[in-house]
DRENRO-697657 format. One record per residue (C-alpha): residue in one letter; x, y, z. Coordinates in steps of 0.25 Angstrom, whole numbers, plus 2048, in hexadecimal, padded with zeros to 3 digits. Example, Ala and Ser with C-alpha at 12.3 -4.5 7.8 and 13.67 -1.06 7.14 Angstrom:
+------+------+-------+-----+
| rest | east | north |  up |
+------+------+-------+-----+
|    a |  831 |   7EE | 81F |
|    s |  837 |   7FC | 81D |
+------+------+-------+-----+
This chain:
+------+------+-------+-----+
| rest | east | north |  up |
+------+------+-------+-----+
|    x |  CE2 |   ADD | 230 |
|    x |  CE5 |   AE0 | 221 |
|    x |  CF3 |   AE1 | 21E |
|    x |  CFB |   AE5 | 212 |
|    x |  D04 |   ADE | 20B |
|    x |  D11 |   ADE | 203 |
|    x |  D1B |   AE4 | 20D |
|    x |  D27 |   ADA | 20B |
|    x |  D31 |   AE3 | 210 |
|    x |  D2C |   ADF | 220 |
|    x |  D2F |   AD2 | 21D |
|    x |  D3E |   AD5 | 21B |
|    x |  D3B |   ADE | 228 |
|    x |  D38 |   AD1 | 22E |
|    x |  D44 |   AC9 | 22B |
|    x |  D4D |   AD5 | 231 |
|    x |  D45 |   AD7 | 23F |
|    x |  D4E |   AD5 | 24A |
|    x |  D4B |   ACB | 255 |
|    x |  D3D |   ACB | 24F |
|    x |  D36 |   ABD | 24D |
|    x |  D36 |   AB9 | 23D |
|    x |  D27 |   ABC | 23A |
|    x |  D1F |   AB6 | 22E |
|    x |  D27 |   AB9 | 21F |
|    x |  D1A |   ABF | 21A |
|    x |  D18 |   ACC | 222 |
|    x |  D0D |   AD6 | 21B |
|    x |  D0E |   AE3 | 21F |
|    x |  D05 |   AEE | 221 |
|    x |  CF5 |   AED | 225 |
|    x |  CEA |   AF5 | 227 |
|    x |  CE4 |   AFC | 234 |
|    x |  CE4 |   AF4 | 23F |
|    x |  CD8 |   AF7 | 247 |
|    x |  CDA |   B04 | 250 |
|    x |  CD1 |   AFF | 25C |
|    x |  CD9 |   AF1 | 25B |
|    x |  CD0 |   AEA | 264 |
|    x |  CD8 |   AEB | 26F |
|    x |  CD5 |   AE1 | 27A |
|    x |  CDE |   AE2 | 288 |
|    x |  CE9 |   AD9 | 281 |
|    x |  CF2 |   AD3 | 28B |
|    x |  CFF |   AD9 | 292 |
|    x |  D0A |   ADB | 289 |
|    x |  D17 |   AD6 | 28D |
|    x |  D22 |   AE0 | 286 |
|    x |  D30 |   AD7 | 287 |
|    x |  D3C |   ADC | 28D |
|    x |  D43 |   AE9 | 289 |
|    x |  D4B |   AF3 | 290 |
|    x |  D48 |   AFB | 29B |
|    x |  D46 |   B07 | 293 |
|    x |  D3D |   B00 | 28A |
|    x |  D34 |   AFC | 295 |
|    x |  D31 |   B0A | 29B |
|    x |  D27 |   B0D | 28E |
|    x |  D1B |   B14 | 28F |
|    x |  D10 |   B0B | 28A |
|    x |  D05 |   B11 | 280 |
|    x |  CF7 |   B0E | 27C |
|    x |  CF6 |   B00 | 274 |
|    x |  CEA |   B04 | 26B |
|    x |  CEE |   B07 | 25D |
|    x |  CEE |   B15 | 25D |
|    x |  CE9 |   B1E | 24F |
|    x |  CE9 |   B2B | 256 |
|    x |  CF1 |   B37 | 253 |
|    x |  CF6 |   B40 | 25F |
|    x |  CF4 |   B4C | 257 |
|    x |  CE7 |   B4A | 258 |
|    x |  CDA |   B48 | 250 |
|    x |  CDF |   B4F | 243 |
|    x |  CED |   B49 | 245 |
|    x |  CF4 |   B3D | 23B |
|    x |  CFE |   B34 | 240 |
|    x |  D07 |   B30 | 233 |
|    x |  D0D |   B23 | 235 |
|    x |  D19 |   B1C | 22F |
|    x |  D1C |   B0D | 22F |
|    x |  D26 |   B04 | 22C |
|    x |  D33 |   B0C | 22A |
|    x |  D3B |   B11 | 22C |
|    x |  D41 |   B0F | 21F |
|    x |  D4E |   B17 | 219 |
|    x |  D47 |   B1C | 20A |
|    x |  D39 |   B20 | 210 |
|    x |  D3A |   B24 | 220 |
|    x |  D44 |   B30 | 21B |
|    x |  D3A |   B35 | 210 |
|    x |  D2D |   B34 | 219 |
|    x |  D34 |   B3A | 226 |
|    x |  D38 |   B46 | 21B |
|    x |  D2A |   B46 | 218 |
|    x |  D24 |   B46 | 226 |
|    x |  D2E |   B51 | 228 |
|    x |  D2D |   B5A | 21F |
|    x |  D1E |   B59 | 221 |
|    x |  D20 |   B5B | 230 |
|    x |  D19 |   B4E | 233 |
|    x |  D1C |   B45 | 23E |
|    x |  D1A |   B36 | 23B |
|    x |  D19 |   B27 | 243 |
|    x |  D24 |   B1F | 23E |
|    x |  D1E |   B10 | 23F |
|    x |  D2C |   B09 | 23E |
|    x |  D2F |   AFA | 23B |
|    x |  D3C |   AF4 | 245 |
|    x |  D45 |   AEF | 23C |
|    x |  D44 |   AFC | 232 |
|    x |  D48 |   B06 | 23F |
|    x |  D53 |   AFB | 241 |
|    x |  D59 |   AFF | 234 |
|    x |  D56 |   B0C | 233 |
|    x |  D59 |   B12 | 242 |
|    x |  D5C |   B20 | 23A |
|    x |  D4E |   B20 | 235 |
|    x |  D49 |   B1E | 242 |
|    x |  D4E |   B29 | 246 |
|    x |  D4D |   B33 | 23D |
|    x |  D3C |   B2F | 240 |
|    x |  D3F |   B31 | 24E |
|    x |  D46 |   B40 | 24B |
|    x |  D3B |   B45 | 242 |
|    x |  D31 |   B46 | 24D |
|    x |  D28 |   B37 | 248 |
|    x |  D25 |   B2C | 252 |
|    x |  D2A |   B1D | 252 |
|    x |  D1F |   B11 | 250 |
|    x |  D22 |   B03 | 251 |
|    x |  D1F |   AFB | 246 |
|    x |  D27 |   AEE | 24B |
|    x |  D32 |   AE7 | 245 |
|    x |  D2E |   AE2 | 238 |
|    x |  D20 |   AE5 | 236 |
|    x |  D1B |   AD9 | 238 |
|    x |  D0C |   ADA | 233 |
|    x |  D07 |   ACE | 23A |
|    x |  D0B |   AD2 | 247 |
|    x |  CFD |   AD1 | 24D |
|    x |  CFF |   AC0 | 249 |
|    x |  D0A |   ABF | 252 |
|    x |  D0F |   ABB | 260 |
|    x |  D10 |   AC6 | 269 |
|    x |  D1E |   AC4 | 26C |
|    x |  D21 |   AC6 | 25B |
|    x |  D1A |   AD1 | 25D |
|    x |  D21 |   AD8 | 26A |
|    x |  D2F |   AD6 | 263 |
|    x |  D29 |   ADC | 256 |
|    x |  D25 |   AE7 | 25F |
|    x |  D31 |   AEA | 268 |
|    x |  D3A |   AE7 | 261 |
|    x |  D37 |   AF3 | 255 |
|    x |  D35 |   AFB | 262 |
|    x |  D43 |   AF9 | 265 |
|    x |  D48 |   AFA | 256 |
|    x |  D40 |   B06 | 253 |
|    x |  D45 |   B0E | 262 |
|    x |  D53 |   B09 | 260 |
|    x |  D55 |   B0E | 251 |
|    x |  D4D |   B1C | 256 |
|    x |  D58 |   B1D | 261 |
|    x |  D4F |   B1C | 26D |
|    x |  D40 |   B20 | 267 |
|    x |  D36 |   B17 | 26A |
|    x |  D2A |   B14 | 260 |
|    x |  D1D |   B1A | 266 |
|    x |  D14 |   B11 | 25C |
|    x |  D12 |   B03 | 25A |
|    x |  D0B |   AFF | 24C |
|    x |  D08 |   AF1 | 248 |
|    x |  D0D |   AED | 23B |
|    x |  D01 |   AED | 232 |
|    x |  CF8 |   AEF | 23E |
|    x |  CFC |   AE2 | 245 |
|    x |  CF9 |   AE6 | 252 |
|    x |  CF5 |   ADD | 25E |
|    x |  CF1 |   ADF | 26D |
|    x |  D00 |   ADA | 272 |
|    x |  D05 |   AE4 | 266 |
|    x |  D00 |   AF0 | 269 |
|    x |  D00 |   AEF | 279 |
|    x |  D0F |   AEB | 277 |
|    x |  D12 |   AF7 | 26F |
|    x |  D09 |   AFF | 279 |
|    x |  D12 |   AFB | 283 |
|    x |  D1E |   B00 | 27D |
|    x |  D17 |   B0E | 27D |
|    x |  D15 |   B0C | 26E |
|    x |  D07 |   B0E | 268 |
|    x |  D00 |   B04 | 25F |
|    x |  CFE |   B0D | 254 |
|    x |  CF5 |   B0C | 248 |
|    x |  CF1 |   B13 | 23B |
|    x |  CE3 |   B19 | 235 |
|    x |  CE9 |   B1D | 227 |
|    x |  CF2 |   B13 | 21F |
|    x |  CF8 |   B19 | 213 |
|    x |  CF8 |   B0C | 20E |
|    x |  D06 |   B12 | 207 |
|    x |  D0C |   B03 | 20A |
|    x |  D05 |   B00 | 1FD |
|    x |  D0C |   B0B | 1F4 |
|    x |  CFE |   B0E | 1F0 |
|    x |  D02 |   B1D | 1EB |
|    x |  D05 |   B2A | 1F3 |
|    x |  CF7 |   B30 | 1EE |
|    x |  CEE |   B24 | 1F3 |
|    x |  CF8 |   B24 | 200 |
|    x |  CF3 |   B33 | 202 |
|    x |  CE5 |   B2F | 1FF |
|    x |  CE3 |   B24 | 209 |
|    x |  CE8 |   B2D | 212 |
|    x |  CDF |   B3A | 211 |
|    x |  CD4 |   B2F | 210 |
|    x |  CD7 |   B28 | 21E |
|    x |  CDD |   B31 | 226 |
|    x |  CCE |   B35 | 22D |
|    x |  CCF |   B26 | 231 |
|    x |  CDB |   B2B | 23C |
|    x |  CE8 |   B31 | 23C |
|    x |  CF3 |   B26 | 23B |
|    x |  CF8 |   B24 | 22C |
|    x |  D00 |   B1A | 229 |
|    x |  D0B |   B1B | 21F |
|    x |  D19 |   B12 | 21C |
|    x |  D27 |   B17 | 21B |
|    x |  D2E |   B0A | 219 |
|    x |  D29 |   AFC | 210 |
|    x |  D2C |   B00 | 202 |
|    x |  D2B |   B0D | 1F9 |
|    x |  D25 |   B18 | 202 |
|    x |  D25 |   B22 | 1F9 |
|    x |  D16 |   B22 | 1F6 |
|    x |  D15 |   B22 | 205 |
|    x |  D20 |   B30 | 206 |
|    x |  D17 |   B37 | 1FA |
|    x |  D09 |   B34 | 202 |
|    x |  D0F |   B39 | 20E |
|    x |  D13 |   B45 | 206 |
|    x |  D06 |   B48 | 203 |
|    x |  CFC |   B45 | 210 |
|    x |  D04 |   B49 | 21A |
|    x |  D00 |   B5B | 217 |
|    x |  CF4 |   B56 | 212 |
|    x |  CF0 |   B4F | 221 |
|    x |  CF6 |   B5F | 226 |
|    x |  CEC |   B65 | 21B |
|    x |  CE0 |   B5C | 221 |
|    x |  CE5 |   B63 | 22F |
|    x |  CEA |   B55 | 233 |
|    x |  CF7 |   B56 | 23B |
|    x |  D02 |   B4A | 23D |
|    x |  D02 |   B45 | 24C |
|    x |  D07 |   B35 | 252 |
|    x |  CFF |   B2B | 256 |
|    x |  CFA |   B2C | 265 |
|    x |  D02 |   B25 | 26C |
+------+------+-------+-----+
C-alpha cells in the first residue's frame, strides 16, 4: 500500500500511548485505499484477552471492510479521522450541524483521552464512534498480533470510557493497515472494519477548491469520503466541507453510516 508521509504529530501520539509497546520512531501516516475485497481467507480464531464481564457480552459484526451506506444506493457516509482535536472537532461539528449532517467520527486513543468533552459532545450530536487505535500506528499490518490487539482494545476502551459508556461501532486501520487478525478481532468486538472510497486527500492542505474537486470527481467510486479533523491546520478541510456537503444534497445524495 501507498502511504503518505509527513504527519510527525503521531509520532509524539506514540510516545504518550498508555501501556502501548514503543513502536518504530519513524511512523508515516495516512495511505491509500486498502483493497475492499481484501482477500479474505478463513484467518484463524481470534483470542480477544481478558475484559469485563460486560465487555464480553458484544455482538460480533461482519469482518469484511465495509464501503456501504445504510442509506442506501444514493447515500454518502462522511467520515472523520484522527481527532478529536480542541480547534477543529468544534468548528466541524458546527458545520455538520448547521448543515443537519450526521458524520463518523474515526477517533485516535490517546486524543479521546485528553479530550473526554469532545467525545461527548460527538456522541450528543447524533454522529457515531470509529476506532482508529491508540496512536495511529501506520504499520500495524507489520506487527505482531498481540501489538496489534492492545492497539485495538485498548482505544476501544479509551474512546467508550471518555464518551461515558458509547461504544465505537467501526474499526478503521491507520492508513489501511488492516490484516485478517485485525479485522476479525474488531469484528469481534461488534466493530466494523470500515473503509473509505473517496479521500479528500485534505491531509495534504492541497486547497478547499481541489478538496471539492476530488470529491464531485470520486464520489460514483462509492459513498464513504474520507476527511481529517485533527493533524494540523484543518481549515481547508472546514471550507471544502463547507461547500460539498449541499452540493452532494443538490446531486440527490443523502448522508447515512456505514452498514454496519
Amino acid at each position: 500500500m501507498a502511504r503518505h508521509k509527513g504527519r510527525g504529530w503521531h509520532g509524539r501520539l506514540l510516545a504518550a500511548a498508555l501501556g502501548v509497546t514503543a513502536v518504530a520512531a519513524a511512523t508515516s501516516v495516512w495511505s491509500a485505499q486498502a483493497n475492499p475485497t481484501g482477500g479474505h481467507q478463513s484467518p484463524p480464531a481470534v483470542s480477544v484477552p481478558d475484559a469485563p464481564a460486560q465487555d464480553r457480552k458484544v455482538a460480533e459484526v461482519a469482518a469484511d471492510i465495509a464501503h456501504a451506506s445504510d442509506a442506501g444506493p444514493r447515500g454518502v457516509n462522511i467520515t472523520i479521522d484522527d481527532g478529536p482535536d480542541p480547534v477543529w472537532t468544534p468548528q466541524v461539528l458546527r458545520l455538520l450541524k448547521d448543515s443537519g449532517t450526521k458524520a463518523t467520527f474515526c477517533m485516535v486513543g490517546t486524543q479521546a483521552q485528553a479530550h473526554p468533552d469532545l467525545v461527548k459532545a460527538v456522541v450528543a450530536d447524533g454522529h457515531r464512534l470509529c476506532n482508529h487505535t491508540v496512536s495511529h500506528d501506520t504499520t500495524m499490518d507489520t506487527k505482531s498480533e498481540a501489538y496489534q490487539s492492545k492497539q485495538i482494545l485498548d482505544a476501544e476502551r479509551m474512546i467508550t470510557k471518555a464518551s461515558g459508556g458509547v461504544r465505537p461501532e467501526y474499526y478503521r486501520a491507520p492508513g489501511g493497515a488492516f490484516t485478517p487478525y485485525s479485522r476479525e478481532l474488531a469484528a469481534s468486538r461488534g466493530m466494523r472494519p470500515l473503509g473509505w472510497n473517496v479521500d479528500s486527500k485534505d491531509f495534504e492542505r492541497p486547497g478547499a477548491d481541489a478538496m471539492v474537486a476530488t470529491v464531485k470527481s470520486e464520489i460514483p467510486n462509492g459513498p464513504t469520503v474520507l476527511f481529517h479533523d485533527a493533524g494540523g491546520d484543518r481549515s481547508q478541510t472546514v471550507a471544502a466541507l463547507r461547500e460539498v456537503l449541499p452540493w452532494l444534497r443538490d446531486q440527490g445524495y443523502s448522508f447515512g453510516f456505514p452498514v454496519r
